[in-house]
C-alpha positions as CSV (number, residue, x, y, z in Angstrom):
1,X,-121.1,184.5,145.6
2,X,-121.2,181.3,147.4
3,X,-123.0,180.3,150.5
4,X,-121.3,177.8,153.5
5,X,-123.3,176.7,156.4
6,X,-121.7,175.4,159.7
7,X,-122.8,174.3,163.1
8,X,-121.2,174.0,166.4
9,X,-122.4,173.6,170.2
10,X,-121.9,175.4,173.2
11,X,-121.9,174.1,176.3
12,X,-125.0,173.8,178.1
13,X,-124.7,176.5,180.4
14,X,-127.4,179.2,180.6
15,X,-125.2,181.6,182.0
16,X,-122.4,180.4,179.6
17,X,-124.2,180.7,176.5
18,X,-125.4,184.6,177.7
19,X,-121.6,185.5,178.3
20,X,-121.2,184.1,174.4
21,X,-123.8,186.0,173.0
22,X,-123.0,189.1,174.6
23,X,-119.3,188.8,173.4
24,X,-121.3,188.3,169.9
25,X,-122.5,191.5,170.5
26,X,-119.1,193.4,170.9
27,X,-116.5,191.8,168.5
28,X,-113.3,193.2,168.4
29,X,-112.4,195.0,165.6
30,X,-109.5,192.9,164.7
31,X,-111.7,189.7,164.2
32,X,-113.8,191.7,162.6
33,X,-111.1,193.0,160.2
34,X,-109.7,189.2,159.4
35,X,-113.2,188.3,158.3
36,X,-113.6,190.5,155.7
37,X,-109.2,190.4,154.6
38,X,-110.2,186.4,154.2
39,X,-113.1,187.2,151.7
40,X,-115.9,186.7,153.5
41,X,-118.9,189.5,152.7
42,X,-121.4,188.7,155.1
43,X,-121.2,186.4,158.1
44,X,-124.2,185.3,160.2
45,X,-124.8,183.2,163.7
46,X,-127.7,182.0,164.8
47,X,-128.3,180.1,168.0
48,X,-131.4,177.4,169.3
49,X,-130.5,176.0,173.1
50,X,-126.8,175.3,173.1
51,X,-126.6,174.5,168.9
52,X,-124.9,177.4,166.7
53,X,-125.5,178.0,163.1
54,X,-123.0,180.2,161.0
55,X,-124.0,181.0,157.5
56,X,-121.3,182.9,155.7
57,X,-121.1,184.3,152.2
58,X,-118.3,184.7,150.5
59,X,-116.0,185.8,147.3
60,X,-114.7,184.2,144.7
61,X,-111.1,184.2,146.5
62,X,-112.0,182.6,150.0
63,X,-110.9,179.7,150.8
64,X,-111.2,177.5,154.1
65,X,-107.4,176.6,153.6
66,X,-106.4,180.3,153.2
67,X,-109.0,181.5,156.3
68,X,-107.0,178.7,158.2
69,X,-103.6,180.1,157.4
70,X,-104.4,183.7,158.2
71,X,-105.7,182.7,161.2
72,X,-103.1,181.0,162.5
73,X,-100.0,183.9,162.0
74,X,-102.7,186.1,163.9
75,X,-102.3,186.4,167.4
76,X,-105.6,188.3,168.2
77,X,-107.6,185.9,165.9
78,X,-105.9,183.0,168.0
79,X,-106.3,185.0,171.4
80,X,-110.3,185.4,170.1
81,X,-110.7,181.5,169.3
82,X,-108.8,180.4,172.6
83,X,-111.0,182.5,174.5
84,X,-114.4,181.0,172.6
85,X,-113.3,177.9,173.4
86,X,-114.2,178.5,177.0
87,X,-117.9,178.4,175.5
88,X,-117.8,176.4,172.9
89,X,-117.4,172.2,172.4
90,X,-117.3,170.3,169.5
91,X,-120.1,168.8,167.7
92,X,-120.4,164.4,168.8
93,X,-118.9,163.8,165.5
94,X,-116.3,166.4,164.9
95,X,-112.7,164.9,164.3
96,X,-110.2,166.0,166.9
97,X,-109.7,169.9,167.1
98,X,-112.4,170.3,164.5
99,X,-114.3,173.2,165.8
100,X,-117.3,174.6,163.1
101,X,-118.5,171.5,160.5
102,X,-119.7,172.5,157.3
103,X,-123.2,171.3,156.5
104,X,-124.6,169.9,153.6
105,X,-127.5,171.5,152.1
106,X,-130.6,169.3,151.6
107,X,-133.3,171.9,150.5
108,X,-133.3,174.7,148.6
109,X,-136.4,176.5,147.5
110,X,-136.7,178.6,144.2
């Protein structure tokens, strides 16, 4: 199983960031549902101020590529995103319409 870590912002509204969570807390099931058909197992967000972390896990079939093309024929998963949008802003550094960047790992303790 392999292990991807990615970041992304919100903006740096208080009341903002509490509508995002609470959506976080109520994901529709069709989201939910094109997770798991893209092969990820276990997917993860963690938030400090207005910085997100994602940590996802996944098979040995996922692909970013393939996530991206599912995605995109999938009106609620495109409904979903343009609606996080409304939260969410890229990271200083992000290239245009890059939304999550993968990070690199540094550490890892065994």
């Amino acid at each position: 199983m392999k292990k991807y870590c990615l970041a992304l912002d919100l903006k740096n509204d208080s009341h903002l960031i509490e509508e995002y969570k609470t959506f976080h807390q109520n994901v529709w099931p069709e989201i939910i549902e094109s997770i798991k058909e893209s092969g990820i197992i276990n997917l993860e967000i963690y938030n400090v101020q207005n910085r997100l972390l994602m940590i996802m896990e996944v098979d040995e079939n996922f692909s970013f590529a393939k996530k991206s093309k599912l995605d995109a024929i999938n009106p609620k998963v495109q409904e979903w995103e343009t609606l996080m949008w409304k939260f969410q802003q890229a990271l200083p550094d992000a290239q245009p319409g890059e939304k999550w960047m993968l990070m690199d790992k540094i550490f890892e303790l065994k």
